[in-house]
C-alpha positions in Angstrom: 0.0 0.0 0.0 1.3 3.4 -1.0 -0.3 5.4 1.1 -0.2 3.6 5.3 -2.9 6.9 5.8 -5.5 5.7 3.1 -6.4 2.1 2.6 -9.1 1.1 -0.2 -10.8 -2.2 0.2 -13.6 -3.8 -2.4 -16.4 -6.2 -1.4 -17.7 -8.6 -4.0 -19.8 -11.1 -3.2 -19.4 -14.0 -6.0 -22.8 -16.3 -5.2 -22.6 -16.1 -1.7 -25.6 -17.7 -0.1 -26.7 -14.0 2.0 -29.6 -14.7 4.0 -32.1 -12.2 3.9 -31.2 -11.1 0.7 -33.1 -11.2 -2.7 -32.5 -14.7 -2.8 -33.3 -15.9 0.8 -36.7 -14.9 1.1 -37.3 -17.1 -1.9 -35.4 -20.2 -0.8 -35.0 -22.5 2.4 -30.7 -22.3 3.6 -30.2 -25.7 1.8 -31.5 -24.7 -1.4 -29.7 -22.1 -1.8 -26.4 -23.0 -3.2 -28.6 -25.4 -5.7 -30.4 -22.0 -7.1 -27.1 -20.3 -6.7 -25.1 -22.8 -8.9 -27.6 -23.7 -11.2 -25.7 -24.1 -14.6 -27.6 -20.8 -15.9 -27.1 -18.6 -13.6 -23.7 -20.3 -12.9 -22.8 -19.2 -16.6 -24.5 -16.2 -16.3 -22.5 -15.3 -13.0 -19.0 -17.0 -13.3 -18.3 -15.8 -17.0 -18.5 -11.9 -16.7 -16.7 -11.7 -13.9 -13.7 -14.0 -14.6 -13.5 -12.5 -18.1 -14.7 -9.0 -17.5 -14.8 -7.9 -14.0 -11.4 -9.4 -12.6 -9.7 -7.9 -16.1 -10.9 -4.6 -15.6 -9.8 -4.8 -11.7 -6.3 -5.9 -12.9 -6.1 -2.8 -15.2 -7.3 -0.6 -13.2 -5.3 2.5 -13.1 -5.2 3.1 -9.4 -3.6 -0.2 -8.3 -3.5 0.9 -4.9 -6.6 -1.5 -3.0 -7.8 -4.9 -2.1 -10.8 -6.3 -3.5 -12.3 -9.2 -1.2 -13.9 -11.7 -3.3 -16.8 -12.9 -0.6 -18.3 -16.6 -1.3 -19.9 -19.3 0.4 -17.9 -22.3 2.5 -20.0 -24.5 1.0 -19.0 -23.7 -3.0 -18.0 -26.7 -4.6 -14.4 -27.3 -5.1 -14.1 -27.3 -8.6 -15.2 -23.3 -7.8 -13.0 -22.4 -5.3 -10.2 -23.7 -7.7 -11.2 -21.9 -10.7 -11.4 -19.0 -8.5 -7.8 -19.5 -6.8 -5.7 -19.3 -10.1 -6.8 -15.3 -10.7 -6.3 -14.8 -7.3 -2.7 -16.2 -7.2 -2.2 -13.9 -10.7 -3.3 -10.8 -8.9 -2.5 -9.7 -6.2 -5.1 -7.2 -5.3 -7.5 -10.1 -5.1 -8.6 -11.8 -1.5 -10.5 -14.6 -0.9 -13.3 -14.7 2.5 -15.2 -18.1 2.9 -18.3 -17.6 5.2 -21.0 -19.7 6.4 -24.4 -18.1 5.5 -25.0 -15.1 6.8 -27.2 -12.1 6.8 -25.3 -9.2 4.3 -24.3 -6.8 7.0 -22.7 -9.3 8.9 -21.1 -11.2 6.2 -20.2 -8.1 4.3 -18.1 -6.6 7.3 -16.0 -10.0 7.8 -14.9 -10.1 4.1 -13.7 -6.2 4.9 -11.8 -7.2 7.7 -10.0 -9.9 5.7 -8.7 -7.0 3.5 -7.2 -4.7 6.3 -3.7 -3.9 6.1 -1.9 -2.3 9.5 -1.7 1.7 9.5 -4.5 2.7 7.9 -5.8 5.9 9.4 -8.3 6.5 6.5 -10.6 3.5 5.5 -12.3 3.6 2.2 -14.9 0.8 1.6 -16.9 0.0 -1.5 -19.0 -2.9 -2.9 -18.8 -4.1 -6.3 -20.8 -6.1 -8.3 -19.4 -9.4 -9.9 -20.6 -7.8 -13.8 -19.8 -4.2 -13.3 -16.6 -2.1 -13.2 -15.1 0.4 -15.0 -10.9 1.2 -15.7 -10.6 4.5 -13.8 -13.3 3.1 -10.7 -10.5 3.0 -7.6 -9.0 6.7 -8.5 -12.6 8.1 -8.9 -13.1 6.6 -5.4 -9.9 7.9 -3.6 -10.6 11.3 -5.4 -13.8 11.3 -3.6 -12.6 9.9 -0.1 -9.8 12.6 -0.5 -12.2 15.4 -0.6 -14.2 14.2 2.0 -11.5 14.0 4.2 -9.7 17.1 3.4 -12.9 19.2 4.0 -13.5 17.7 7.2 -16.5 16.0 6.3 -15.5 12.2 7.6 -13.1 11.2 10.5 -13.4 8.2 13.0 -16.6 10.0 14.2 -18.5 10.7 11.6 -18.5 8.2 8.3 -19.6 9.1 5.0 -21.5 7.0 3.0 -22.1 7.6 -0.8 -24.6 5.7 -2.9 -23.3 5.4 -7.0 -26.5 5.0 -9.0 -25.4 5.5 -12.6 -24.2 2.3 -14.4 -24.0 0.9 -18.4 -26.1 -1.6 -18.8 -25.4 -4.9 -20.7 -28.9 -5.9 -21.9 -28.0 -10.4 -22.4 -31.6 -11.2 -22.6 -32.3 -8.7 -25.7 -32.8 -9.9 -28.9 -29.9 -7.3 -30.0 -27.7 -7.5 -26.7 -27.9 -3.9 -26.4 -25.4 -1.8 -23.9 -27.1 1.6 -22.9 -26.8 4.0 -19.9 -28.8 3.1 -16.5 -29.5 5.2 -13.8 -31.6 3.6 -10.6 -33.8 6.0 -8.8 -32.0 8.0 -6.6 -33.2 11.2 -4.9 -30.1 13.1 -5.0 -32.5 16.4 -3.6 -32.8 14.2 -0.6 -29.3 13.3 -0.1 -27.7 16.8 -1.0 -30.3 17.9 2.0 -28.8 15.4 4.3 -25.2 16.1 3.8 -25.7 19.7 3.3 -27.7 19.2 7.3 -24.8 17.2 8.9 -21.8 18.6 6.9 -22.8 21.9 5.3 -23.7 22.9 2.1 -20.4 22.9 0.9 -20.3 18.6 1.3 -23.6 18.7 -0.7 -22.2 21.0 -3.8 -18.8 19.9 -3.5 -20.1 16.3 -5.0 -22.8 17.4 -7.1 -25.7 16.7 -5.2 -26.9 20.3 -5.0 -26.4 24.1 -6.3 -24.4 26.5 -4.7 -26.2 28.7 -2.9 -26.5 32.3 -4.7 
């Protein structure tokens, strides 16, 4: 790590078996890993981010993180082998088995498997196992960096930041379309919030609201 000060670690959960999540509603604790692994969604799953997502990781241009790779203990071993030989080619990549657990509590052990000694500054983000673009880490530290240097976020007061623009890769269309995607987000809201806790220059200073006139 480059910087002790500033540490940047990645959660991605590769068909973890979360309970309470979209899946577990839908399926007893031992189905899961049969929906899960399902040759489909298998496919569907394992492809993109062996080919795609880990690629674009390994090239991204702020090499400077961790990325905790977050599955099940229960994954077939065939699994964890195919997903051992990227992790001994690169070495931002981290491995955290976990029984079945609920996200929050799952999702915070896989960030402790990436912690590295003297980081005063902690930078945490979740990634999905089809999504990620080249310049994704430096955005992110450019953004912690800010936060940080205002005075917005020390050990008592976190920031959390909610990214709700994304391409997306339309498989199921007859054409396979890629096209921009935006999820509802009220930024209004948010800018409101940080501009209430931080001050309004948190809120403009990340394009969540107008400086004032």
């Amino acid at each position: 790590m480059r910087a002790a000060q500033h540490q940047i670690i990645g959660v991605c959960r590769l068909s973890y078996p979360s309970l309470g999540s979209f899946a577990g509603p839908k399926h007893a604790p031992d189905e899961l890993p049969r929906m899960l692994f399902a040759p489909q969604r298998r496919n569907r799953r394992f492809g993109p981010f062996g080919k795609l997502t880990l690629s674009l990781f390994a090239a991204q241009s702020d090499s400077d993180f961790r990325l905790v790779v977050l599955i099940g203990t229960a994954m077939q071993m065939r699994f964890k082998n195919w997903l051992r030989k990227p992790a001994g080619r690169y070495p931002v990549l981290r491995i955290s088995q976990q029984d079945p657990n609920v996200p929050h509590v799952s999702t915070r052990k896989a960030f402790r498997g990436g912690l590295e000694e003297g980081a005063a500054v902690l930078t945490g983000f979740r990634a999905a196992d089809d999504a990620v673009l080249k310049d994704d880490i430096s955005q992110t530290r450019n953004v912690a960096k800010t936060c940080t240097n205002q005075g917005w976020v020390d050990a008592d007061k976190p920031v959390c930041i909610a990214t709700h623009r994304c391409i997306h890769w339309d498989m199921d269309g007859p054409d396979r379309s890629i096209r921009r995607a935006a999820e509802a987000l009220d930024t209004e809201a948010v800018g409101a919030t940080l501009a209430d806790r931080f001050g309004i220059e948190a809120a403009v200073a990340l394009g969540l609201t107008d400086a004032p006139e």
